[in-house]
Every structure is written in structure tokens, then in C-alpha cells.
C-alpha positions as CSV (number, residue, x, y, z in Angstrom):
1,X,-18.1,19.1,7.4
2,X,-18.9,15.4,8.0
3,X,-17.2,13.1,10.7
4,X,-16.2,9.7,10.5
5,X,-15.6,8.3,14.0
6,X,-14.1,5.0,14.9
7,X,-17.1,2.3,16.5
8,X,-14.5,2.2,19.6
9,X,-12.0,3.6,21.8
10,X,-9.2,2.0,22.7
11,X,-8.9,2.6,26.8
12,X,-5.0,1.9,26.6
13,X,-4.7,4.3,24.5
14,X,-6.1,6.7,27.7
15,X,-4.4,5.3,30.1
16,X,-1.0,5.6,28.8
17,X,-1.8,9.2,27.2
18,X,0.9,11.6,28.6
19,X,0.1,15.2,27.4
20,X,3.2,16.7,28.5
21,X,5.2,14.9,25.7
22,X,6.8,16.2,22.5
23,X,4.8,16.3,19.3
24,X,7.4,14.4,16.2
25,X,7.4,14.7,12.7
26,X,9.3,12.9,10.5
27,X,9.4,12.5,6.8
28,X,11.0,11.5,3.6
29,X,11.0,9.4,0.3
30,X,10.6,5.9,-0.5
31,X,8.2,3.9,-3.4
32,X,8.3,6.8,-5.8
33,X,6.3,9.0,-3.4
34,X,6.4,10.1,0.6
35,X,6.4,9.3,3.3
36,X,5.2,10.9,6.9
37,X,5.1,10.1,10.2
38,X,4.0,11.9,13.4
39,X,4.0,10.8,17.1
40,X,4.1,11.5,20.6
41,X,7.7,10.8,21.5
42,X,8.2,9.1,24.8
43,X,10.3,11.2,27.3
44,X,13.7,9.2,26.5
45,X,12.8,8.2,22.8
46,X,15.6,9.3,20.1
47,X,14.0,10.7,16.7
48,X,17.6,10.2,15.1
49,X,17.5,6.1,15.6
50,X,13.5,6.3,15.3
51,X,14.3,7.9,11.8
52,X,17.0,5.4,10.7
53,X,15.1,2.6,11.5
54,X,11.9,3.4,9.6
55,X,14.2,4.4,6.5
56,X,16.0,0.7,6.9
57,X,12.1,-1.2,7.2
58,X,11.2,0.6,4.2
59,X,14.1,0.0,1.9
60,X,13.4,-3.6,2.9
61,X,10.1,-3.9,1.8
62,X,11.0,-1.5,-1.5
63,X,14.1,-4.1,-2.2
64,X,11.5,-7.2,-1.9
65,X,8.2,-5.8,-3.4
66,X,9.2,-2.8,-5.8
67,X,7.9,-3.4,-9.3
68,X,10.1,-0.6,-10.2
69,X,13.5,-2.1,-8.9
70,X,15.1,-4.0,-11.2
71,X,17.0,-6.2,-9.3
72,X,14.2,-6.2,-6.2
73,X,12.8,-10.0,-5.5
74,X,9.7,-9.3,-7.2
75,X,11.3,-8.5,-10.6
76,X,13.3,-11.1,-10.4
77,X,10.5,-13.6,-9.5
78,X,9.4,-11.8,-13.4
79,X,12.5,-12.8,-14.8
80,X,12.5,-15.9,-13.4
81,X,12.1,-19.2,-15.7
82,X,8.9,-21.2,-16.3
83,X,8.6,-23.9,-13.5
84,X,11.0,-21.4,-11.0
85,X,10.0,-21.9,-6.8
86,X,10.9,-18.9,-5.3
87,X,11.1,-19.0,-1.5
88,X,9.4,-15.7,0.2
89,X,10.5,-13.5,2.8
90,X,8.0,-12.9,5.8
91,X,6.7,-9.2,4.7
92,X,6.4,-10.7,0.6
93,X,4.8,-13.8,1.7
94,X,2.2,-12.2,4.0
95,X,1.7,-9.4,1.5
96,X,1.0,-12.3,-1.3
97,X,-1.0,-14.5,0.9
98,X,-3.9,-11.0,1.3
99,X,-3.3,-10.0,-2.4
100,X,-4.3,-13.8,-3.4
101,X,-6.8,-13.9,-1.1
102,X,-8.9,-11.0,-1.9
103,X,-8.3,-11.6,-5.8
104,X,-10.1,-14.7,-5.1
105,X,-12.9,-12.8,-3.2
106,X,-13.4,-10.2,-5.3
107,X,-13.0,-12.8,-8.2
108,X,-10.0,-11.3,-9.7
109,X,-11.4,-7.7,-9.5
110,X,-8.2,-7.2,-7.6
111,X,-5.1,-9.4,-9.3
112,X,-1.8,-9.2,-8.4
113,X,-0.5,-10.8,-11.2
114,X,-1.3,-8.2,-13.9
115,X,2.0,-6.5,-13.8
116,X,2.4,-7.4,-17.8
117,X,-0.8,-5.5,-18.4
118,X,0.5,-2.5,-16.1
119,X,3.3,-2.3,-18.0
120,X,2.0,-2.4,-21.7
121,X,-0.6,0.6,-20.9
122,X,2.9,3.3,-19.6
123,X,1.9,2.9,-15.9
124,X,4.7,0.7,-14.6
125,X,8.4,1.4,-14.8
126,X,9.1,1.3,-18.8
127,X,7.9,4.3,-21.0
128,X,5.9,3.2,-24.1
129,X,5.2,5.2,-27.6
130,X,1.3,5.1,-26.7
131,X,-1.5,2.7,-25.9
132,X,-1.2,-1.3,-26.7
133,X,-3.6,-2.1,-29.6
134,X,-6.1,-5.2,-28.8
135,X,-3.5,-7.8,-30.0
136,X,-1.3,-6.4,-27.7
137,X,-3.6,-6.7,-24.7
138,X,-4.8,-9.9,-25.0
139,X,-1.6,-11.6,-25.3
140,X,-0.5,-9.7,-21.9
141,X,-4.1,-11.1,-20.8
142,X,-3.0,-14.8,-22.0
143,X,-0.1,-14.8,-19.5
144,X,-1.3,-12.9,-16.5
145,X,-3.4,-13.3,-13.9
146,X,-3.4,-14.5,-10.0
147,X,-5.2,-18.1,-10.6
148,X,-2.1,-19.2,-12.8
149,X,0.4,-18.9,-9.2
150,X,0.6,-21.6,-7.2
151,X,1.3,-20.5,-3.7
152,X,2.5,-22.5,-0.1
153,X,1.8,-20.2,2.5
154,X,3.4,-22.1,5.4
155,X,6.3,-22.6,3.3
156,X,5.7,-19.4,1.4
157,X,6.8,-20.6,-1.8
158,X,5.2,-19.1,-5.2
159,X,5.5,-21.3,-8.0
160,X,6.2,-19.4,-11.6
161,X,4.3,-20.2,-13.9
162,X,5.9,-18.7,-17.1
163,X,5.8,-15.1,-17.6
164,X,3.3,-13.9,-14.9
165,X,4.7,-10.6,-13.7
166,X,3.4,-9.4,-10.5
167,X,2.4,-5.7,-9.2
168,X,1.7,-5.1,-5.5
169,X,1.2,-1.3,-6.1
170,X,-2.3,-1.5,-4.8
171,X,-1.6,-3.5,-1.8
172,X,2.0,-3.0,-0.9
173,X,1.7,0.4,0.9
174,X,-0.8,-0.4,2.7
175,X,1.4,-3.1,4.2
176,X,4.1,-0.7,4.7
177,X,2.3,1.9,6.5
178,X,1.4,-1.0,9.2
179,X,4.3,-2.1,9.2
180,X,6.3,1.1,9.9
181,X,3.4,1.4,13.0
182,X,4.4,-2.1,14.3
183,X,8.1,-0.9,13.7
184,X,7.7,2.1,16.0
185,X,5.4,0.1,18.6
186,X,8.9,-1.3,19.3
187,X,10.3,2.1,20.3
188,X,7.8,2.2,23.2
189,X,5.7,5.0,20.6
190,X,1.7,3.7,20.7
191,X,0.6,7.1,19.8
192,X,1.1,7.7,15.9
193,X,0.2,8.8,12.6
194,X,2.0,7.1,9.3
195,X,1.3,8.0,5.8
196,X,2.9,6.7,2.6
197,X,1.5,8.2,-0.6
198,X,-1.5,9.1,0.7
199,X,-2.6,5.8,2.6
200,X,-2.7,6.5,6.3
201,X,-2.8,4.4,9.7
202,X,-3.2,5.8,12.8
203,X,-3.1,4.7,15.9
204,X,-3.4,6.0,19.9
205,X,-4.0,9.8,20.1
206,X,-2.2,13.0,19.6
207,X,-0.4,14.6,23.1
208,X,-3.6,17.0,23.0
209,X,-5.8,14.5,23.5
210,X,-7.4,14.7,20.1
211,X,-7.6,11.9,17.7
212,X,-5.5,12.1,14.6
213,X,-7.8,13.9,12.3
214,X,-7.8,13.3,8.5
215,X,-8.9,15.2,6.0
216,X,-10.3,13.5,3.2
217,X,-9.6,15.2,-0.8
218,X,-12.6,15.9,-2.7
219,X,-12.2,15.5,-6.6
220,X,-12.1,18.7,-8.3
221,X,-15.9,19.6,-9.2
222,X,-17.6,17.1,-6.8
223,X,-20.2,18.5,-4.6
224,X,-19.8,17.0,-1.5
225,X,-18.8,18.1,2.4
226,X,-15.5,17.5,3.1
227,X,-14.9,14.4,5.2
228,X,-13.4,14.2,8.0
229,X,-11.9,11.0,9.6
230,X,-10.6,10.1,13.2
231,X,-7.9,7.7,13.2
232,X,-7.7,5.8,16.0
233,X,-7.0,2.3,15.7
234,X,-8.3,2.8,11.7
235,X,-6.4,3.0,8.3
236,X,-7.6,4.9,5.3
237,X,-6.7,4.7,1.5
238,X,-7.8,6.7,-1.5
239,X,-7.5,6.2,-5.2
240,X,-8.5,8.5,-8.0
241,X,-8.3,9.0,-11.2
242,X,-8.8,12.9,-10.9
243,X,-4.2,13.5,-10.4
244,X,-2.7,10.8,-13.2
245,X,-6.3,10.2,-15.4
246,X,-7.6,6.4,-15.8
247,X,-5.0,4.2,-14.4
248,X,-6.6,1.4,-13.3
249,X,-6.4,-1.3,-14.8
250,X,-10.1,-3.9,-15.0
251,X,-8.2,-7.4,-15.0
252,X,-11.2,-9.1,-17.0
253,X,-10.6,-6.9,-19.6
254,X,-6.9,-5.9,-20.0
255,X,-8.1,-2.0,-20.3
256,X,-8.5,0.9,-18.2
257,X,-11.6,0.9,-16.0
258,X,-14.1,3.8,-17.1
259,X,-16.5,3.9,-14.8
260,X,-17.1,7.2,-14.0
261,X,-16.0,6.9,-10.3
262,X,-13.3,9.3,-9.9
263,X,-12.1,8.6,-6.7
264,X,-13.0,5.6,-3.5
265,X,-11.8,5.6,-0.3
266,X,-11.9,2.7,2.1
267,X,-11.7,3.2,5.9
């Protein structure tokens, strides 16, 4: 077994630990997958309202950032005419801001503005007979990608284009599971756990004193110790191609990557 620990411990995290309180879990459904969260529950905290209120957060982000809503803000920012502004709410706007930002670090490695390329290969919300042919794919490439938006941050208006259809798949749950933690922060609940669809935040420590422990999945047939992780103050997300096959989509080339990496994970 390996151990990933965090570099440091957060000392309010020990001097507001109470072991004597109850142990929560909560769960349900939201952007086509799970969702999970566990937490020490202060001594007059209700899990009923907690519950409620985490359902509402995330219906709000699915009804601004689903690419699989049709009548969410982001499809209809896709429907929307060439030359369209379309004014941003906080959680869409910040979530754009990072997505445009590391596209242009990792030089368009990461786009989210590829949702036409998504959606011609069967992994967005439309079924297709089978694979685009090359025709197909470079006309999708022709009217995607994130340098064609135009984006105000302060005023957080994105300018369309014409015909750019965006996907925040790979960065929208990510801001979700933060945002749920932030959401329960306001309960008075610093000692947590969330997950959404296998993307995990965690934050404080368990009632037991222990740090919220992760197990990491190992790819069928890889070799390799399981890894362990210590969330405290840390996030971790995984993607693989092992569950669903090649699905990720290389935005210089329209095509599924095949790299051989089956599965990454990023603490």
C-alpha cells in the first residue's frame, strides 16, 4: 500500500475537532452520476436542511453548466446566434474564466469549446449510428475551439462566435464538489468529505481523528500498489479509459486520444 499525505496540517482543523460528534452520510443523484457527502455533524446541525440545500446548489450549477440539459444556459449559449453576448452567472463565469485559462496553458490540450466534437464521436447527449468519418471531424474542428470566445471576466460576458458549442464535463464537477464544501462551510460543518462521480474534496478530519482516507482504483491488469490518499485540505480526480473505452477527445486533432494511458489522477 502506498500513502499520499498532504505537505501540511491545518491546525484549525485540531482545534475545532470534537470526537464526540455524529459521523453523516448523505447521497444522491445529479450530472448523470452521484453524488456523496460525509461529515461530522455539529451538535445542533439538521441533515434534512443540510440535504435540501446541497440538492438546490447542485441543480443550480446542472441548470447553468449541463451539456446534457437542453434548455440549461450552456445549451442555449449553443443555440445562440452568431454575434450573441451572453451575460454569466457567478459559478458559469468563474468556471469559464479556469477552463479558458488552462486551455491557454496547456495550449488547447484542455478546450472547453469542443462540445461539437463531443457530440459527433456518441459521447455527449445525442446517440449517433457510429463514428464521424474525417469530413465529418474537421468541419466540427472548423467551428470549435476556446481561442474563437471572447470573454470579459469582470463583466463575465462570453461573446458567441457562431456555432462553438461548449462542454464543461471535465471541469465542471470539480467546481461542484468545491462548491458543495463551501455550501456546507456555511452550516458551521469544516470537517467533510464530497464526492461527485468520482472527483473528491476533502476537508478537516473525520470525528476519529483520522484523515479522510481515499482509495485510489487501479486499472484492471496494472501492476501497481494501491494508493492511498489523505484528504485533508486536498482534492483528487481520476479519469480512465479502462469503464467507457477511449473517450477523450485530443482537441488538435478532432479524434480520440490513444495514448496508451489508461487512467491519471491529479491530487
Amino acid at each position: 500500500m502506498r500513502i499520499a499525505l498532504p505537505p501540511t496540517i491545518d491546525p484549525a482543523a485540531l482545534s475545532g475537532h470534537d470526537s464526540a460528534v455524529e459521523l453523516i452520510t448523505l447521497d444522491g443523484e445529479t450530472m448523470g452520476t452521484t453524488w456523496r457527502v460525509m461529515f461530522a455533524a455539529p451538535r445542533d446541525s439538521d441533515a434534512d436542511a443540510v440535504r435540501h440545500a446541497i440538492v438546490r446548489r447542485l441543480a443550480g450549477l446542472v441548470a447553468e453548466m449541463s451539456h446534457w440539459v437542453p434548455d440549461s444556459l450552456l445549451s442555449r449559449f449553443n443555440r445562440s446566434p452568431t454575434g450573441t453576448w451572453t451575460t454569466l452567472p457567478p459559478d458559469f463565469g468563474q468556471v469559464m474564466h479556469h477552463g479558458l485559462a488552462i486551455a491557454s496553458t496547456t495550449r488547447g490540450a484542455f478546450d472547453p469549446a469542443i462540445g461539437r466534437l463531443v457530440d459527433c464521436w456518441g459521447f455527449g447527449p445525442v446517440a449517433v449510428a457510429g463514428p464521424p468519418d474525417a469530413a465529418m471531424i474537421e468541419a466540427e474542428r472548423a467551428l470549435s475551439g476556446w481561442q474563437r470566445l471572447t470573454y470579459a471576466p469582470v463583466s463575465r460576458h462570453l461573446h458567441q462566435p457562431g456555432g462553438v458549442s461548449l462542454d464543461l464535463s471535465g471541469i465542471a464537477k470539480g467546481h461542484a464538489v468545491d462548491a458543495v464544501a463551501d455550501l456546507l462551510r456555511t452550516f458551521g460543518i469544516m470537517h467533510t468529505l464530497v464526492e461527485i462521480g468520482g472527483e473528491l474534496v476533502g476537508r478537516g478530519i473525520r470525528p476519529d481523528g483520522e484523515p479522510w482516507w481515499v482509495d485510489l482504483e487501479a486499472p484492471p491488469g496494472i501492476l501497481l500498489k494501491p494508493l492511498r490518499i489523505a484528504l485533508h485540505g486536498m482534492a483528487v480526480a481520476t479519469s480512465g479509459d479502462y469503464r467507457r473505452g477511449a473517450h477523450t477527445i485530443d482537441p488538435h486533432t478532432g479524434r480520440p486520444i490513444n495514448s496508451g494511458v489508461v487512467s491519471a489522477s491529479v491530487i
